[in-house]
C-alpha positions as CSV (number, residue, x, y, z in Angstrom):
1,X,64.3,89.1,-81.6
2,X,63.3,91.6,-79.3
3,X,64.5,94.2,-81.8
4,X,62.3,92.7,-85.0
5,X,59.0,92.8,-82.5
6,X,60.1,96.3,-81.7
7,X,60.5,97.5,-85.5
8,X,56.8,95.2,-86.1
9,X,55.0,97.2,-83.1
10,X,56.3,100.6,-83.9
11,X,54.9,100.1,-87.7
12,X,51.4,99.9,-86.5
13,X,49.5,102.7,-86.6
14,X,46.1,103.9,-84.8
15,X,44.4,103.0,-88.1
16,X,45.6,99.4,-88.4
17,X,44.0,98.7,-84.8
18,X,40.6,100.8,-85.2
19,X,40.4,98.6,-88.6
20,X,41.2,95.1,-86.4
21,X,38.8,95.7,-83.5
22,X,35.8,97.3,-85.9
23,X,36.2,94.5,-88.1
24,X,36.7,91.6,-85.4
25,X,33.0,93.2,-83.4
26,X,31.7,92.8,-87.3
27,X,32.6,89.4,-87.9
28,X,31.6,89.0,-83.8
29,X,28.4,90.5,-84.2
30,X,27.5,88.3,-87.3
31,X,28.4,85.2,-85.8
32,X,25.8,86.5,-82.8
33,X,22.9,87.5,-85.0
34,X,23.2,83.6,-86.8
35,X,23.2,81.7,-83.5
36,X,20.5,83.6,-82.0
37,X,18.3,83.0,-85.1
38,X,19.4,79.3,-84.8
39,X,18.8,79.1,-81.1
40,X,15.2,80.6,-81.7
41,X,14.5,78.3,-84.7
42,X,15.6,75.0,-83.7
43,X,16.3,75.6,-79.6
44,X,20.4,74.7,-79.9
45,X,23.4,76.4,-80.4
46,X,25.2,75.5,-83.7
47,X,28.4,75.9,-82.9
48,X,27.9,73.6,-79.8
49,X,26.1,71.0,-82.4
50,X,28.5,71.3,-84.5
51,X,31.3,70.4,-82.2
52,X,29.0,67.7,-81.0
53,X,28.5,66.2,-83.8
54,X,31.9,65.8,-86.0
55,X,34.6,67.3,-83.6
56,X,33.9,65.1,-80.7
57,X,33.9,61.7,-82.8
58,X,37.3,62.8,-84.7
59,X,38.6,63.8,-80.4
60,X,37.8,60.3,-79.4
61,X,34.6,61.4,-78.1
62,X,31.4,58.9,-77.4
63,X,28.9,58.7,-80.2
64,X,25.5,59.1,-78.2
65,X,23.7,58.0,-81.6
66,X,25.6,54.6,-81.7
67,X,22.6,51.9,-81.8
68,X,25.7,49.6,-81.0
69,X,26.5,50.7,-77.6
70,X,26.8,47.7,-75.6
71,X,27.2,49.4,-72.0
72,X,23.9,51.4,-72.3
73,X,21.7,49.9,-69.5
74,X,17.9,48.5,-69.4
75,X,17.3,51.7,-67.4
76,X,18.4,54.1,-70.0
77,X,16.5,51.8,-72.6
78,X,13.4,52.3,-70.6
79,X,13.2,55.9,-70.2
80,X,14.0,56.3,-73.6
81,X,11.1,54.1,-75.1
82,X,8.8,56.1,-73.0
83,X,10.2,59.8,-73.7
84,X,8.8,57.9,-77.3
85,X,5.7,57.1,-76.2
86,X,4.9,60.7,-74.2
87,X,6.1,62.2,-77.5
88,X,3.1,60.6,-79.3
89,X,0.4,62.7,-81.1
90,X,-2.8,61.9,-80.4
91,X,-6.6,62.9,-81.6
92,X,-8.0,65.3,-79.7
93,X,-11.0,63.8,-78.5
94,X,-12.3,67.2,-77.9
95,X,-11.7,68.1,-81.2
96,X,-14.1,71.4,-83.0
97,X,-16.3,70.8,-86.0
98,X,-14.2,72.0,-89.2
99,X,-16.9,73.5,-91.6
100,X,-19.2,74.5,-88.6
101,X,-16.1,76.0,-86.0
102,X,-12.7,76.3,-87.6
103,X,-14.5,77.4,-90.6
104,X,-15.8,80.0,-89.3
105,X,-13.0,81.6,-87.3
106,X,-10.9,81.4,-90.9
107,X,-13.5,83.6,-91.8
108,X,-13.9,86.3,-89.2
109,X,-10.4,86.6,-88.6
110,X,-8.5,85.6,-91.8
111,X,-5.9,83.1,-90.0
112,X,-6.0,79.4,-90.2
113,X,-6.3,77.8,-87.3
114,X,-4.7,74.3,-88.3
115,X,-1.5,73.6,-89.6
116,X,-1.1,71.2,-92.4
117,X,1.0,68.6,-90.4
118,X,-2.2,68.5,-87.9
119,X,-4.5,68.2,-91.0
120,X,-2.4,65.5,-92.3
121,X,-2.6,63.5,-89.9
122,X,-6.1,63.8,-89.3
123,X,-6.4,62.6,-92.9
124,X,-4.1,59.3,-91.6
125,X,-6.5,59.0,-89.5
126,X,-9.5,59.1,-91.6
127,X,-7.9,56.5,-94.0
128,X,-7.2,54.3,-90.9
129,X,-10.4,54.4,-89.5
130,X,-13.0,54.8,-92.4
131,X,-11.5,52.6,-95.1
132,X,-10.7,48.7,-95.6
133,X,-8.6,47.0,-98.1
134,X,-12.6,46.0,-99.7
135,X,-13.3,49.3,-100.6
136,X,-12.8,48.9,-104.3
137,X,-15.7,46.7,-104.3
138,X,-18.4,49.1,-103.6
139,X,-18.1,52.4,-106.0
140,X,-18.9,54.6,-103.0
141,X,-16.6,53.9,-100.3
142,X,-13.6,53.6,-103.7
143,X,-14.5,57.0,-103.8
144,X,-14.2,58.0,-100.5
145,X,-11.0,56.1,-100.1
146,X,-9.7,58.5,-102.6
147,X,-11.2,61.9,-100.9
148,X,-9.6,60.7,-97.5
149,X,-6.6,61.3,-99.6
150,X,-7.1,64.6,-101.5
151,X,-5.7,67.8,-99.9
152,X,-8.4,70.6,-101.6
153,X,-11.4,70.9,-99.1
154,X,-13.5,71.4,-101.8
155,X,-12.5,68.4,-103.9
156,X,-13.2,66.2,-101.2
157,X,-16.8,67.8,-100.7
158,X,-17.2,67.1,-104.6
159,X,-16.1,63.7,-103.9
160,X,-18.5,62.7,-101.4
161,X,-21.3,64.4,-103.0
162,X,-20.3,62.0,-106.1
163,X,-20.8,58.9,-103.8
164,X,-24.1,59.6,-102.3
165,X,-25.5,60.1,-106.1
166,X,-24.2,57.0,-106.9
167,X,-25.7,55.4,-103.9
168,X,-29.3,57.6,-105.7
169,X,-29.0,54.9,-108.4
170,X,-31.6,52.3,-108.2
171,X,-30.4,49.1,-109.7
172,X,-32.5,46.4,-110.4
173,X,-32.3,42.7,-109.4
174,X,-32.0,39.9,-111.5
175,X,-34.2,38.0,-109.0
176,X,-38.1,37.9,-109.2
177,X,-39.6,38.7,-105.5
178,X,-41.6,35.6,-106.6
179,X,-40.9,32.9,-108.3
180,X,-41.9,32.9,-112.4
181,X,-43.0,35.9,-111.3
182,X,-43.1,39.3,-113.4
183,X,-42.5,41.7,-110.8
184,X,-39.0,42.8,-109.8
185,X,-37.2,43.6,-106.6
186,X,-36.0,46.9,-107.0
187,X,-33.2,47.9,-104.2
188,X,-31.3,51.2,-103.4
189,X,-27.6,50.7,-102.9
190,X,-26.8,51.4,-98.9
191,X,-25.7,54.9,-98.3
192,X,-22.6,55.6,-97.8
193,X,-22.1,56.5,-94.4
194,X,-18.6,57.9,-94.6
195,X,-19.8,60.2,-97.4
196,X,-22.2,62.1,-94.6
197,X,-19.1,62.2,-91.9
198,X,-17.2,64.3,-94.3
199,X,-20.1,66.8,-95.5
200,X,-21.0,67.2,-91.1
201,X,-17.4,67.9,-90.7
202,X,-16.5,70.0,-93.3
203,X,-19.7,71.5,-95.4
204,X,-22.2,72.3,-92.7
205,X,-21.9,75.9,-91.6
206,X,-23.7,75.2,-88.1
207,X,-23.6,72.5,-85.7
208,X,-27.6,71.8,-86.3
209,X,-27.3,70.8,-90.0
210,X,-23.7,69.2,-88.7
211,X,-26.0,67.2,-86.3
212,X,-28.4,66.5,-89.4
213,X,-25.9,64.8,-91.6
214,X,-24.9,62.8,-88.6
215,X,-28.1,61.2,-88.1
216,X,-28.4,60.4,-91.7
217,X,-24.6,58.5,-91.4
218,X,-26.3,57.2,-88.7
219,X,-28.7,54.9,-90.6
220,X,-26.6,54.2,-93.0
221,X,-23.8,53.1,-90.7
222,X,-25.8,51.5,-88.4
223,X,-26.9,49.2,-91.2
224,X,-23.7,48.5,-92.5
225,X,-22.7,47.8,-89.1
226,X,-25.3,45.0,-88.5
227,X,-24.7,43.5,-91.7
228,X,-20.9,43.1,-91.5
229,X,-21.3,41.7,-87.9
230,X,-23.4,38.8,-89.6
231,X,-20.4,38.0,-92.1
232,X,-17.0,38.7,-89.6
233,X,-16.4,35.4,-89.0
234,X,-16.2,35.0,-92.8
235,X,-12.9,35.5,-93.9
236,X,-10.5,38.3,-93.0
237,X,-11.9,40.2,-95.7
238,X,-15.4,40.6,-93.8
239,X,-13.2,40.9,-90.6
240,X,-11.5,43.8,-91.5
241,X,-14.9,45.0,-93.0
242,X,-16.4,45.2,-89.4
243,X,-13.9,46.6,-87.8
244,X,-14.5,49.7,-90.3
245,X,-17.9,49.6,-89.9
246,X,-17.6,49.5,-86.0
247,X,-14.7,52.4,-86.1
248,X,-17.8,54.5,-88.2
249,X,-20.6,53.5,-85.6
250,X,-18.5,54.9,-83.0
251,X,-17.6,57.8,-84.4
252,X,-20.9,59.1,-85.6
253,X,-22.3,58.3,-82.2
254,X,-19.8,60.2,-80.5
255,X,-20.0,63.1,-82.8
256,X,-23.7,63.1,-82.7
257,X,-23.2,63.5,-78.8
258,X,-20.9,66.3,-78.9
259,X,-23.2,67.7,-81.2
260,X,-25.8,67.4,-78.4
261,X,-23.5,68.7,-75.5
262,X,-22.7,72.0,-78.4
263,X,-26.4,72.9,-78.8
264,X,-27.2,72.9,-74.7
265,X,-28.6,69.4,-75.0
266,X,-26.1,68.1,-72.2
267,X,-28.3,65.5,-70.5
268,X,-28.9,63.8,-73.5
269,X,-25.1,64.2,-74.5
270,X,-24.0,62.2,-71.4
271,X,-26.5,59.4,-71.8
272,X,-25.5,58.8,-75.1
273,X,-21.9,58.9,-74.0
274,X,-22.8,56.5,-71.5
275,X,-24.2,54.1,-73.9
276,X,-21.7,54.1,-76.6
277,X,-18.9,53.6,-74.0
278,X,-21.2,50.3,-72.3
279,X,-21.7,49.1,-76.1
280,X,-18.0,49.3,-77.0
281,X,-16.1,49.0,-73.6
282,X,-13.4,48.0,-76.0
283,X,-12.9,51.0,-77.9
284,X,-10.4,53.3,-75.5
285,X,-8.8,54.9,-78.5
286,X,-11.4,57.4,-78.5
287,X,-11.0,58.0,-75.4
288,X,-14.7,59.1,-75.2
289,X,-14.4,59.1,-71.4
290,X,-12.9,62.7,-71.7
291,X,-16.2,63.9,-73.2
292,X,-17.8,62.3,-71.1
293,X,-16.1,64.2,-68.2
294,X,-16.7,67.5,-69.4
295,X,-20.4,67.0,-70.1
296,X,-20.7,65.7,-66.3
297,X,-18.8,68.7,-65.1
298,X,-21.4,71.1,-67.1
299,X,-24.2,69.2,-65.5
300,X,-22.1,69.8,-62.1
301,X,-22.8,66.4,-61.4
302,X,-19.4,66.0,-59.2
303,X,-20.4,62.8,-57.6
304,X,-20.5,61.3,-61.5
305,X,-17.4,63.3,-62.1
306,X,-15.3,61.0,-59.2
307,X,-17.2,57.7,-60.4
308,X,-15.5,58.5,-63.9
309,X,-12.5,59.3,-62.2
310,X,-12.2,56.6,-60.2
311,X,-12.5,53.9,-62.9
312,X,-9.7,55.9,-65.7
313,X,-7.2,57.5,-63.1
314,X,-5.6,54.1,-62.3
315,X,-1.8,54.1,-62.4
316,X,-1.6,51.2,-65.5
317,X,-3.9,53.8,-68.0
318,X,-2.3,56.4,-69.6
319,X,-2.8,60.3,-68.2
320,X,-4.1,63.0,-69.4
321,X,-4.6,66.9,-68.7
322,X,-7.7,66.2,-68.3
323,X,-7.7,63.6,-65.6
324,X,-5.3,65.0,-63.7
325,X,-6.4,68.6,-63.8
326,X,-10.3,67.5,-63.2
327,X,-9.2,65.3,-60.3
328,X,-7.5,68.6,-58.6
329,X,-10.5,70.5,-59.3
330,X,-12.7,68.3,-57.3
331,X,-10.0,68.2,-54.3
332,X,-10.0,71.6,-54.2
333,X,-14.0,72.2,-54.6
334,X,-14.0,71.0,-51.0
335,X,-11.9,73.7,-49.4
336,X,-11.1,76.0,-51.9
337,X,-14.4,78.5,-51.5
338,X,-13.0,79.3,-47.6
339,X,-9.2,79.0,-48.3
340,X,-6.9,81.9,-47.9
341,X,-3.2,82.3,-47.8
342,X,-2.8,83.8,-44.9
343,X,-4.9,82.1,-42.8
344,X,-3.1,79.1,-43.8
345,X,0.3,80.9,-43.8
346,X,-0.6,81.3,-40.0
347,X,-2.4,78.2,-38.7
348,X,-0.8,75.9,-41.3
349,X,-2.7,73.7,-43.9
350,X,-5.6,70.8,-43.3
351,X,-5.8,67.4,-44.4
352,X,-8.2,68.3,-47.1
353,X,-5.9,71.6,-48.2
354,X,-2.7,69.5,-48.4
355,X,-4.8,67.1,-50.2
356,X,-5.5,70.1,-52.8
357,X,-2.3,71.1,-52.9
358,X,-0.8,67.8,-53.9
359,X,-3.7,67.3,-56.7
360,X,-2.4,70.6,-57.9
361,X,1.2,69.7,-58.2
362,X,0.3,66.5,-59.2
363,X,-1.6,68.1,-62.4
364,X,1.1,70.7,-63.1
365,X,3.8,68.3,-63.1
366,X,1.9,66.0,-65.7
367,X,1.6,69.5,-67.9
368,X,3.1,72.9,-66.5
369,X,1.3,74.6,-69.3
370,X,-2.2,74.5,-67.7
371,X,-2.6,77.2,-65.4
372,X,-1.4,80.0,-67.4
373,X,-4.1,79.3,-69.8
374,X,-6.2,78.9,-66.9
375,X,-5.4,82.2,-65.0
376,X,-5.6,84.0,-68.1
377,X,-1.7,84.9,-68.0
378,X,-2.2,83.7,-71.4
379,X,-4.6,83.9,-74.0
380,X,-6.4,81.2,-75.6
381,X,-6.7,80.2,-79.3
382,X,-9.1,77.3,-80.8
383,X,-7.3,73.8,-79.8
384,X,-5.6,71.7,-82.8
385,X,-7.3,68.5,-83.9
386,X,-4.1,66.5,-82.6
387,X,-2.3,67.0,-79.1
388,X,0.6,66.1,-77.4
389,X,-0.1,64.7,-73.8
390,X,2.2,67.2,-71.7
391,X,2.8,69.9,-74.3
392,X,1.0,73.3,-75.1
393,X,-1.6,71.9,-77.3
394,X,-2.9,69.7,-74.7
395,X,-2.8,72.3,-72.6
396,X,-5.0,74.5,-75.0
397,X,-7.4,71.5,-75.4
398,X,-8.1,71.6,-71.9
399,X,-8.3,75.0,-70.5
400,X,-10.4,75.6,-74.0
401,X,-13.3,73.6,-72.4
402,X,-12.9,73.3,-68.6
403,X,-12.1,77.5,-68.2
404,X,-15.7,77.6,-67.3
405,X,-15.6,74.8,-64.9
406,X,-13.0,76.0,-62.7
407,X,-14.6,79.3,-62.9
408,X,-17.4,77.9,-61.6
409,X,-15.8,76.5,-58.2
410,X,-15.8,79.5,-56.3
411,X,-12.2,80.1,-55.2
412,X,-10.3,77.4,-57.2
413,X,-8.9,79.4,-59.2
414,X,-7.4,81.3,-56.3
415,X,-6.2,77.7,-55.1
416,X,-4.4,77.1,-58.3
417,X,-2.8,80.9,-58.4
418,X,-1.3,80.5,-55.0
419,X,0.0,76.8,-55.2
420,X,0.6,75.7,-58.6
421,X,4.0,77.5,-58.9
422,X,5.2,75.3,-56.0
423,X,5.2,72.2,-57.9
424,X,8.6,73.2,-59.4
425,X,10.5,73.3,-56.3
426,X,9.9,69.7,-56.1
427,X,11.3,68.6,-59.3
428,X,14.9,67.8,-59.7
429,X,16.7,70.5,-62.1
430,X,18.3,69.8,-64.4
431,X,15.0,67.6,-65.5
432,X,17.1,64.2,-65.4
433,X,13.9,62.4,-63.4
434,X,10.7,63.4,-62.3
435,X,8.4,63.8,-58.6
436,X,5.4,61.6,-59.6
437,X,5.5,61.2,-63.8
438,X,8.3,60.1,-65.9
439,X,11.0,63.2,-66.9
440,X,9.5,65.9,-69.0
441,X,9.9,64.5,-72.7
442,X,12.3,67.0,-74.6
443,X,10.3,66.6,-77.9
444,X,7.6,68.8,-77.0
445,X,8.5,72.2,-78.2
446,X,9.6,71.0,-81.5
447,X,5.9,68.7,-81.7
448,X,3.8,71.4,-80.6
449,X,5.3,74.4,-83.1
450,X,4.2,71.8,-85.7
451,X,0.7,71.2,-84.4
452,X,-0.3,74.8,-83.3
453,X,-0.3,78.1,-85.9
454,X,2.5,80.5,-86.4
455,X,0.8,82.9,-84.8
456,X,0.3,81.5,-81.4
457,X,3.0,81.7,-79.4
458,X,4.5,78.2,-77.9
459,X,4.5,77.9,-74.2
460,X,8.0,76.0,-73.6
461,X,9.0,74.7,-70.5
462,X,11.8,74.1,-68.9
463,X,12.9,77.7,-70.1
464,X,16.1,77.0,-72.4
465,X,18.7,78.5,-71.3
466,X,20.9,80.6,-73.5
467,X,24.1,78.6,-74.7
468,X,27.2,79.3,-74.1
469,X,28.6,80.5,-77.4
470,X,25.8,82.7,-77.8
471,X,26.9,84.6,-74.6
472,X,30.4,84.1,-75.7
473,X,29.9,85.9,-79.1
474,X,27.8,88.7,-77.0
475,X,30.7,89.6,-74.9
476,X,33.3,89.6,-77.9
477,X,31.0,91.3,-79.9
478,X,30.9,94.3,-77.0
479,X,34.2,93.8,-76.0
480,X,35.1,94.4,-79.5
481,X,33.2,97.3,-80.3
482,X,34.2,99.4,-77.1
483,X,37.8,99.1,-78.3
484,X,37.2,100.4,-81.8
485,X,35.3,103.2,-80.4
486,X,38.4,104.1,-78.1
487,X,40.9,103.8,-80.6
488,X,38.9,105.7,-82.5
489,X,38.7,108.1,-79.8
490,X,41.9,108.3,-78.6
491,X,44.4,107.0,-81.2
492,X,47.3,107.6,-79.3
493,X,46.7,106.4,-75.4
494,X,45.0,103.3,-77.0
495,X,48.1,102.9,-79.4
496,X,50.6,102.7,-76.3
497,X,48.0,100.2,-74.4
498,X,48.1,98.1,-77.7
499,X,51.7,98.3,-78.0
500,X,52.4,97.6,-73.9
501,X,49.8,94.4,-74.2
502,X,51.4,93.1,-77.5
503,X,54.8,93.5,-75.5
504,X,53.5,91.6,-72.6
505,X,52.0,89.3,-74.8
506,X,55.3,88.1,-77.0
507,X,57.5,88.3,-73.7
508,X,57.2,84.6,-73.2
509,X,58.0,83.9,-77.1
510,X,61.0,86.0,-76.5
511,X,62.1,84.6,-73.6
512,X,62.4,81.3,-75.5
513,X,64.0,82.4,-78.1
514,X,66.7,84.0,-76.0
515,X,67.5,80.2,-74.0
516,X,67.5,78.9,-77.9
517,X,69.9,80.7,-78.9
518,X,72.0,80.5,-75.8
519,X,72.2,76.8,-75.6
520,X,72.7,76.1,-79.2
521,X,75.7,77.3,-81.4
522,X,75.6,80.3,-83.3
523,X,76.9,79.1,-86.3
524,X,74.0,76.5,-86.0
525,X,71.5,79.2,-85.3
526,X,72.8,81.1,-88.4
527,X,71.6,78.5,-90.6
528,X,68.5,78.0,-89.1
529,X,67.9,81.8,-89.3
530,X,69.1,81.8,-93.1
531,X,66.4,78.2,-93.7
């Protein structure tokens, strides 16, 4: 035996082992290139997925997918059901104007600023709120239930053009205004209100005729809105017909106030936000009260601000960016324009500092993608129309309007650069449970690349780290490619190392072989030799 690995060895020349390493770093550096483009596409290794997900079943392994697992526990059910929840998209209620912002930056700068999974589902949306099962009873809103629907910009600007002409056709009644009387009742047909929401959103150029159209959805909704609250009790056909009109009402009022709060008219803004939130206290999925907080906070009206604060930042409502981020700015309004490090390095923090501090880490846990958009470490780009509460595009939403606020503060932002970093030294690592929220939901990197446009780049936190395979193929890959270069080198001294290592290597092997054919005979061995 000893003498057939001898005559294999010696047969090898420096050309056979230059060939194996060079083509082993190939096959290595391959393999590297494809998991690094999978890591940075979809965040996990494939290999590692892979072996997840049909070697470990076939080793006995633990399906984690199994909806039958009866030993999972209420806790783990829990958690789970609200990593779903946290991972919900929701309308941003600070969302731009499209024909009169979004617009307009396509056309300076050429990019889109919204993906087509954020338009579509402010399309859901718009066929959730402004359209009823009734529709196809009244020509205009049929109309508009179909340009809620229709992808082209422009053919949903033709299409609510088409229903305000129809509601231009006078139609005469078949009832004299008096009886065996000669003269008819002539009647417009209503406007259609959700015909005037699309041309302010996406036709107007400028907030002011924006604001313009709105008003004139305004009287026509408003109507419609009285006259379906006569008939609600009805039927469930005239039920479901107020609840559209009411979702319209709402929404025109509230645009109309951010139209307001755009054009400098912030006073006015907040009062109608005040009255639309006192005439629907209902309505919460509008969550108008974050307008309302950024209007107050223009108007520096802090006092207001903590009012607002004090009634939505209750521990049974759900949180937001802005909540917790506009409850640390106040806290640290109060001590922030005489705080310095070093003093309180020395003398230690006060009540009212540590109170600060707390806010802070309180609002960076909620969403540690805040304060590089507020510190300008980053740069900003025009918020998506959706957001996902602890993700980048929430964080974008916020620091898009409130910037100027905490600019404002003198030395808050000074605050939030020396303290917000510590908030991490608080939460466990790996992120199996949180300090003060629920874990950080895992599906945010992957929601957010959706919402926001390819050419922003994703703030992800934690920071993945790099699997293991892709490390592994790294080092082979190197390893690899240093010995062809050495062989290639020096043929010879490489050639003996080769030879020495193979040597070493077969030594057990040959040591086996040599107790074989000790114990057993040799005639027996013969024939197993000749098999």
């Amino acid at each position: 035996m000893d003498y057939t690995v001898s005559m294999f060895l010696n047969t090898l020349t420096p050309k056979f082992y230059v060939a194996l390493t060079g083509t082993s770093s190939l096959i290595s550096g391959l393999i590297l290139i494809f998991e690094w483009w999978y890591f940075r596409k979809y965040g996990t290794s494939f290999i590692e997925q892979v072996s997840v997900s049909h070697l470990r079943p076939l080793l006995g392994g633990v399906d984690n997918n199994s909806s039958n697992n009866s030993n999972s526990s209420n806790g783990d059910s829990d958690s789970n059901r609200q990593s779903v929840s946290e991972c919900k998209v929701w309308r941003n209620p600070l969302n731009l104007f499209r024909g009169a912002e979004y617009n307009r930056y396509t056309w300076v700068t050429g990019r889109e600023p919204l993906t087509y999974y954020d338009m579509n589902l402010s399309a859901q949306d718009h066929q959730t709120f402004f359209t009823c099962d009734s529709d196809h009873l009244r020509p205009a809103d049929a109309i508009m239930q179909k340009a809620w629907r229709e992808r082209n910009p422009q053919a949903r600007i033709s299409a609510a053009h088409e229903a305000l002409e129809i509601n231009e056709i006078r139609s005469r009644v078949e009832v004299p205004l008096i009886a065996s009387s000669t003269i008819w009742e002539i009647k417009l047909l209503p406007k259609c209100a959700t015909a005037y929401i699309l041309l302010a959103e996406e036709e107007a150029t400028t907030i002011a005729e924006a604001e313009k159209l709105f008003k004139q959805a305004l009287k026509a909704g408003d109507g419609c809105y009285r006259r379906s609250q006569q008939l609600q009790h009805h039927g469930s056909q005239y039920e479901a017909q107020h609840r559209r009109d009411t979702n319209v009402l709402v929404y025109i009022k509230r645009r109309l106030a951010m139209c307001a709060r755009r054009l400098g008219r912030t006073r006015e803004a907040v009062k109608m936000m005040r009255d639309l939130m006192k005439e629907f206290p209902l309505l919460s999925m509008f969550n108008i009260h974050e307008n309302l907080l950024e209007a107050l906070l223009e108007l520096q009206a802090y006092a207001d601000v903590q009012a607002v604060l004090a009634k939505y930042d209750d521990i049974s409502l759900p949180k937001s960016a802005t909540i917790c981020y506009t409850a640390a700015l106040l806290k640290a309004r109060a001590v922030s324009d005489k705080f310095s490090p070093e003093a309180a390095s020395r003398r230690g923090l006060s009540t009212a500092e540590m109170n600060a501090v707390e806010a802070i880490h309180r609002a960076v846990e909620f969403n540690p993608h805040v304060p590089k958009y507020l510190l300008e470490m980053k740069s900003l780009i025009l918020p998506p129309e959706h957001i996902l509460k602890r993700g980048d595009s929430e964080a974008i939403a916020y620091a898009f309007f409130h910037l100027a606020h905490w600019k404002r503060v003198e030395g808050a932002l000074n605050l939030l650069h020396c303290t917000w970093e510590g908030t991490f030294r608080m939460i466990p690592y790996p992120l199996e449970k949180g300090h003060l929220f629920y874990p950080y939901p895992i599906c945010t990197e992957t929601a957010d690349r959706e919402l926001l446009p390819s050419f922003h780049e994703v703030s992800v936190y934690p920071k993945k780290e790099l699997p293991f395979f892709i490390l592994f193929t790294a080092g082979l890959c190197s390893f690899t490619a240093m010995l062809a270069l050495l062989t290639h080198q020096f043929p010879e001294l490489m050639g003996v190392f080769a030879k020495a290592f193979l040597s070493t290597l077969f030594a057990p092997l040959n040591f086996v072989m040599e107790k074989v054919e000790s114990v057993l005979p040799s005639s027996l061995w013969h024939q197993l030799t000749r098999i």
